[in-house]
C-alpha positions as CSV (number, residue, x, y, z in Angstrom):
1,X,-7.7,-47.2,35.7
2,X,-7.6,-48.1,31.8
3,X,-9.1,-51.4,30.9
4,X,-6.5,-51.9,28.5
5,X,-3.3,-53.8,29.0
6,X,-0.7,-52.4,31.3
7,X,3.3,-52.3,30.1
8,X,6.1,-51.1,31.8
9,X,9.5,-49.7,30.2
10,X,12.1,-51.2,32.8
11,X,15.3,-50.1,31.6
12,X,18.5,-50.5,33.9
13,X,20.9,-47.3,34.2
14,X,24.2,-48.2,33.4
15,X,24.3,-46.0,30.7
16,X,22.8,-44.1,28.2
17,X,20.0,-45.8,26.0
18,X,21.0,-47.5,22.9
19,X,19.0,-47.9,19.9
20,X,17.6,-51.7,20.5
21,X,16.7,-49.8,24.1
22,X,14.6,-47.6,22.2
23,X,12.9,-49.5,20.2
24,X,12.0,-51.8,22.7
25,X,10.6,-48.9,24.2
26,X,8.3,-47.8,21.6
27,X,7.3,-51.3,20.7
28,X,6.1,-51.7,24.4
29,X,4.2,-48.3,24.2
30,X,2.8,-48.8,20.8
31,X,1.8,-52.2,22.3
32,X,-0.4,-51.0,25.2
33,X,-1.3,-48.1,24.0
34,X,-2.7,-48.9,20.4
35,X,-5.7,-51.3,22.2
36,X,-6.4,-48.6,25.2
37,X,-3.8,-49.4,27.9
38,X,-1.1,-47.9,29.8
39,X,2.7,-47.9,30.6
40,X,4.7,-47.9,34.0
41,X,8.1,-46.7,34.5
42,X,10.4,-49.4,36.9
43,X,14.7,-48.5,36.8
44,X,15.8,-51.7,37.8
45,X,19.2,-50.7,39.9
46,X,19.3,-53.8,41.6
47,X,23.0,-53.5,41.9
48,X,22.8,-49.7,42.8
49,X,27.0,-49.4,42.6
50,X,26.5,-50.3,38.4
51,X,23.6,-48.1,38.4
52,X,24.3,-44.5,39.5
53,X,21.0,-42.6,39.9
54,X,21.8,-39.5,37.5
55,X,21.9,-42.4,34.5
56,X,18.4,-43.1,35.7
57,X,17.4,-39.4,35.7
58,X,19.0,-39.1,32.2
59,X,16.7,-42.4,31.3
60,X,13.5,-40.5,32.0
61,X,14.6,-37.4,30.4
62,X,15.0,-39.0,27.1
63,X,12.2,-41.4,27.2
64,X,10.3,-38.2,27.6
65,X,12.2,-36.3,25.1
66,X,10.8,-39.2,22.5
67,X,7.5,-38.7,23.2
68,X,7.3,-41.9,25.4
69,X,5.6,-40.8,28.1
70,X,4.5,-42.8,30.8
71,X,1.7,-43.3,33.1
72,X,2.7,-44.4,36.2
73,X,6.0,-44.1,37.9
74,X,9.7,-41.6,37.6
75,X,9.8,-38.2,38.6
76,X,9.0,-36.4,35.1
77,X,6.0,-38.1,34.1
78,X,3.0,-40.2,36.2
79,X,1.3,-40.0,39.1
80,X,3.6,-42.6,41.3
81,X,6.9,-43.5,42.0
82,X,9.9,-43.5,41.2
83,X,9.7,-47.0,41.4
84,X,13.5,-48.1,42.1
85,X,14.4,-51.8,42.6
86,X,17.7,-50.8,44.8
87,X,14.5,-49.5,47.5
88,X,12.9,-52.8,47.4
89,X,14.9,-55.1,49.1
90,X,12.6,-55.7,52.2
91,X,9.7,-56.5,49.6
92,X,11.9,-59.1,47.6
93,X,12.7,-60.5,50.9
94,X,9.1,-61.4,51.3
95,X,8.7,-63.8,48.7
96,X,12.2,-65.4,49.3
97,X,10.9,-66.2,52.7
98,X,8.5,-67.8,50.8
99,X,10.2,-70.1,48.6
100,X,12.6,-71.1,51.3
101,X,9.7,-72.3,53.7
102,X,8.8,-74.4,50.3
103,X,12.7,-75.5,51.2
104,X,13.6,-74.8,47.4
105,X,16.4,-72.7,48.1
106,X,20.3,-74.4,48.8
107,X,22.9,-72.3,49.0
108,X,25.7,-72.4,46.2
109,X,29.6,-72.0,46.0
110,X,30.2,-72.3,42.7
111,X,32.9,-70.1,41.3
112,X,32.5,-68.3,37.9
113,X,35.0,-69.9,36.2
114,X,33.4,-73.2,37.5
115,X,30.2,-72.3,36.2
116,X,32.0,-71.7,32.9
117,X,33.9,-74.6,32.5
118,X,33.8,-76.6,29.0
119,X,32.5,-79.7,31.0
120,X,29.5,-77.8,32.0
121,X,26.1,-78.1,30.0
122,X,25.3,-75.7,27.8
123,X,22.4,-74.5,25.5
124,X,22.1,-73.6,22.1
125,X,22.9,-69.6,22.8
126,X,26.1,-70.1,24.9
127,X,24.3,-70.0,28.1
128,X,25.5,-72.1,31.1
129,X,23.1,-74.7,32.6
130,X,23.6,-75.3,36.3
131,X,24.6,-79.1,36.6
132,X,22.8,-79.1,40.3
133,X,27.1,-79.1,41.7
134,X,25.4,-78.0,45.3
135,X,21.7,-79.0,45.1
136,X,22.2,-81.8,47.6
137,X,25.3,-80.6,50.0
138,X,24.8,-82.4,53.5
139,X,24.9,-79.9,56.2
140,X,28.2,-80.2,57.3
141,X,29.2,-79.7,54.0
142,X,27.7,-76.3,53.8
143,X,29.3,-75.5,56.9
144,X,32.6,-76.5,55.6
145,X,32.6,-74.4,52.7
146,X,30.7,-71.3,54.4
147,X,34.3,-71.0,56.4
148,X,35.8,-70.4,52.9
149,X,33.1,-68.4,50.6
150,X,29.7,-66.6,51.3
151,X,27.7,-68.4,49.3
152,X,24.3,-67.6,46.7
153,X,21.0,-68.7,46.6
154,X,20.0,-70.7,44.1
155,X,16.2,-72.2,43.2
156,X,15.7,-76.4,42.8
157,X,13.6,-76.4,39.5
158,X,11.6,-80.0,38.6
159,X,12.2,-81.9,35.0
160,X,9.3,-80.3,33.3
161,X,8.4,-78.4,30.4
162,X,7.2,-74.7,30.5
163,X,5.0,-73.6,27.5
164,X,3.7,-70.3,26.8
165,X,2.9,-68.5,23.4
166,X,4.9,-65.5,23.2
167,X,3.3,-62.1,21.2
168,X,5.9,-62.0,18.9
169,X,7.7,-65.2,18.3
170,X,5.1,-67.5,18.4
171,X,5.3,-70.7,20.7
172,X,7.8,-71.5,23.1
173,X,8.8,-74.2,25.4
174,X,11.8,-74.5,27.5
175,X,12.7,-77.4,29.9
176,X,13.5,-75.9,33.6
177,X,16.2,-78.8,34.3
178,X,17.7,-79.5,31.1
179,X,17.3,-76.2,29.6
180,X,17.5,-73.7,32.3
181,X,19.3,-75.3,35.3
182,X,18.7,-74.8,39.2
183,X,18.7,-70.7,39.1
184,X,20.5,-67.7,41.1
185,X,17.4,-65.9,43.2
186,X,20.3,-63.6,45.7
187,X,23.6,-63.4,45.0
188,X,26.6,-63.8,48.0
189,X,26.3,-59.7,48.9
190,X,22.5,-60.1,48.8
191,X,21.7,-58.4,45.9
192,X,18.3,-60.2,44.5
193,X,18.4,-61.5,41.2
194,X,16.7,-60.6,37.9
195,X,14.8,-63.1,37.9
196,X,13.2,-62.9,41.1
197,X,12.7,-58.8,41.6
198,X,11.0,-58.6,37.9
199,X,8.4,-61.2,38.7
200,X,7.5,-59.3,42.2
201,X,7.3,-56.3,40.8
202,X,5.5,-57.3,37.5
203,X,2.8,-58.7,39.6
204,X,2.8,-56.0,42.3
205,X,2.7,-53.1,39.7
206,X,-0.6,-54.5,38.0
207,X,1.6,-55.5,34.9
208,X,-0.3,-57.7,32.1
209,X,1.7,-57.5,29.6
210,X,6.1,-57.7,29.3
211,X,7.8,-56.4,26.0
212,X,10.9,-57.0,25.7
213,X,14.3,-58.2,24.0
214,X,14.6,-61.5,22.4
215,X,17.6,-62.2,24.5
216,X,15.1,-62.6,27.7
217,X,13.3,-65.2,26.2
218,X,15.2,-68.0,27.3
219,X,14.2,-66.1,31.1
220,X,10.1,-66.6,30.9
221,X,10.2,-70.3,31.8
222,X,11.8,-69.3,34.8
223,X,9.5,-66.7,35.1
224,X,6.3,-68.1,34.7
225,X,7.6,-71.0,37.4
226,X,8.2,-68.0,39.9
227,X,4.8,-66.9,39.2
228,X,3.1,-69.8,39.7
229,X,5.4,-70.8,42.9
230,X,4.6,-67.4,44.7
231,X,1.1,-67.1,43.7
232,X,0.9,-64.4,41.4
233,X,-1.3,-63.7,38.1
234,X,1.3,-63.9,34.9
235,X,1.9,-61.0,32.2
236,X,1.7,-61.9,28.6
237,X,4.9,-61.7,27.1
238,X,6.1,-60.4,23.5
239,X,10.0,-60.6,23.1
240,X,10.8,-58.7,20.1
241,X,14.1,-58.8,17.8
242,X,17.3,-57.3,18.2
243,X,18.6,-54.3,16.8
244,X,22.1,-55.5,15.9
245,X,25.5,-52.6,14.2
246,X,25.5,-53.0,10.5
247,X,28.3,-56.0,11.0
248,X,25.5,-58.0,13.2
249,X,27.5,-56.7,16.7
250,X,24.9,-57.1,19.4
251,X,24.7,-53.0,20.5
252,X,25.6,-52.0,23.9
253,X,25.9,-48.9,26.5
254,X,29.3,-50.0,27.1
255,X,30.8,-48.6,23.8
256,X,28.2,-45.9,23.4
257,X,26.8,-48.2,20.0
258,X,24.3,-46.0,18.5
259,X,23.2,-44.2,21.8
260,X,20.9,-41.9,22.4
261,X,23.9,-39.2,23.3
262,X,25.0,-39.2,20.5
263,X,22.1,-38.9,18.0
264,X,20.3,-37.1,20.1
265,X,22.9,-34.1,18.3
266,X,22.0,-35.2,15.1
267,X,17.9,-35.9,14.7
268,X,15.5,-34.8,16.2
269,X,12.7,-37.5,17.9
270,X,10.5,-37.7,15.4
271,X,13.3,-39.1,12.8
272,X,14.6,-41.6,15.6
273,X,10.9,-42.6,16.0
274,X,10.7,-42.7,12.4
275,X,13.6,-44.9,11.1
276,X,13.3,-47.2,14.1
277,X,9.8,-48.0,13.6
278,X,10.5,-48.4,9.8
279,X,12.9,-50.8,11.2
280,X,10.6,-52.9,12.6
281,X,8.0,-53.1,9.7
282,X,5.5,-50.5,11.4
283,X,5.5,-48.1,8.8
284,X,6.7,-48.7,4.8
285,X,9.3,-45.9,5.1
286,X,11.6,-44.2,7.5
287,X,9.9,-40.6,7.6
288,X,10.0,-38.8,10.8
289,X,7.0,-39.7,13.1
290,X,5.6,-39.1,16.4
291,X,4.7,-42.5,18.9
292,X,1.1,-41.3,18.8
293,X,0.9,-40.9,14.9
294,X,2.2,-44.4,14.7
295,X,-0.6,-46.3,17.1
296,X,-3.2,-47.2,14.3
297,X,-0.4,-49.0,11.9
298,X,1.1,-51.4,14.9
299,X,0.4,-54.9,15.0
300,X,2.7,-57.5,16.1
301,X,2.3,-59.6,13.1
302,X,4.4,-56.7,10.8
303,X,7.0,-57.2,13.5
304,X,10.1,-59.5,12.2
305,X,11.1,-62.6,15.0
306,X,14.5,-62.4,13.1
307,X,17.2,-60.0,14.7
308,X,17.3,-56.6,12.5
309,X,21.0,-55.4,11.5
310,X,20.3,-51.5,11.1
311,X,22.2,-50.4,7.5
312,X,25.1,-48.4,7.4
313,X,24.1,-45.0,7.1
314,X,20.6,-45.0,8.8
315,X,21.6,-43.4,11.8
């Protein structure tokens, strides 16, 4: 095994890739890869009815079509998997066992629009934090509403601070009450949650280090509490700026923003590697370039922590 650090691209298939996929991607690659390490494939198709398997198949193809080939894991590169989240259900089970013989998990019946509601906290980002509505629900209570609604599972969290230095933004702390709230780890059908499966399979896959999109960062605090809950060794984590449309619009697979479909017919991989890591400060100038030609140039510290609007005309 490489004694460097070992990513993992873990995109989810419910669509084609979008640019800020992409250059998540690379930055992930370029990250284990420049100091020796290696990269692992994960589709996480936790809800497998969002997720239909030929997106995933399609995900691989162009990941490889980029020239960002993995180590470990998929069917078109490696020598494991595919590793699939939808197949793992029996070994996320295992570590909620876990947490509920801690007796941190209470069922919850709170509806969306609940959730939602202007009277409920929120952060800074728009994100809802859980006011604790069922954290202490007597048992015939639970009852009660179980006659009504299936509930979800959610995890009690303590008033205390998480800190962690993250690769690319620098420092970070988040409170797990006040910030993050009591959090989903199954919803009502028994799907896990994100926040659960990633951790499992982080650890369980021999992942040191996560790269990913800014908007996860607000999730490592609740991360890193899993980890440390369940027993397992933490990743490192780098979360790295958003590739927003040229009128700041966050991208996504729903509208088919800047996706891989669709410039796939007009550049080849080299010029997609090319402007995206000019993009991200890797290289002075967006001239076509391979992943491998680009290794001795990365370093985190030319990456921006502000979100990146791509100019009109670039792609």
């Amino acid at each position: 095994m490489s004694g460097g650090p070992v990513g993992r691209f873990a995109p989810s298939p419910s669509g084609r890739l979008h640019l800020g996929n992409l250059g998540c991607s690379l930055l992930a690659w370029l990250s284990a890869k420049s100091r020796g390490g290696k990269i692992v494939l994960r589709i996480e198709d936790l809800d497998a009815a969002r997720c239909p398997r030929v997106y995933a198949d399609q995900l691989e193809e162009d990941l490889a079509w980029l020239g960002l080939v993995w180590d470990e894991g998929g069917s078109q590169g490696g020598t494991h998997g595919p590793y699939y989240q939808s197949e793992c259900s029996e070994i996320y089970t295992q570590s909620y066992k876990k947490l509920e013989k801690m007796h941190l998990v209470y069922p919850c019946f709170c509806s969306r629009a609940q959730l939602h509601a202007a009277s409920a906290p929120h952060t800074s980002d728009g994100n809802v934090v859980y006011p604790g509505t069922c954290r202490d629900l007597t048992p015939a209570e639970v009852a009660a509403k179980a006659q009504v609604k299936a509930p979800a599972w959610r995890l009690k969290v303590p008033d205390e601070v998480i800190s962690f230095e993250d690769g690319c933004m620098g420092p970070h702390a988040e409170n797990l009450l006040t910030d993050c709230g009591d959090f989903y780890l199954r919803r009502a059908d028994g799907v896990f949650a994100y926040q659960l499966a990633v951790v499992v399979d982080d650890a369980r896959m021999g992942v040191t280090e996560v790269v990913r999109g800014a908007d996860l960062l607000s999730s490592t605090a609740r991360q890193l509490y899993l980890y440390r809950l369940l027993g397992l060794k933490a990743p490192a984590f780098a979360h790295c700026p958003l590739l927003l449309a040229a009128d700041g619009r966050r991208l996504s697979k729903r509208d088919g923003d800047q996706s891989l479909e669709n410039l796939r017919g007009k550049y080849t991989a080299p010029e997609i590697v090319g402007k995206l890591a000019w993009l991200y400060g890797i290289q002075p100038e967006p001239a076509p370039r391979t992943p491998e030609s680009l290794l001795a140039e990365f370093d985190w510290a030319k990456v921006p922590k502000a979100d990146i609007c791509i100019p009109e005309g670039l792609f």
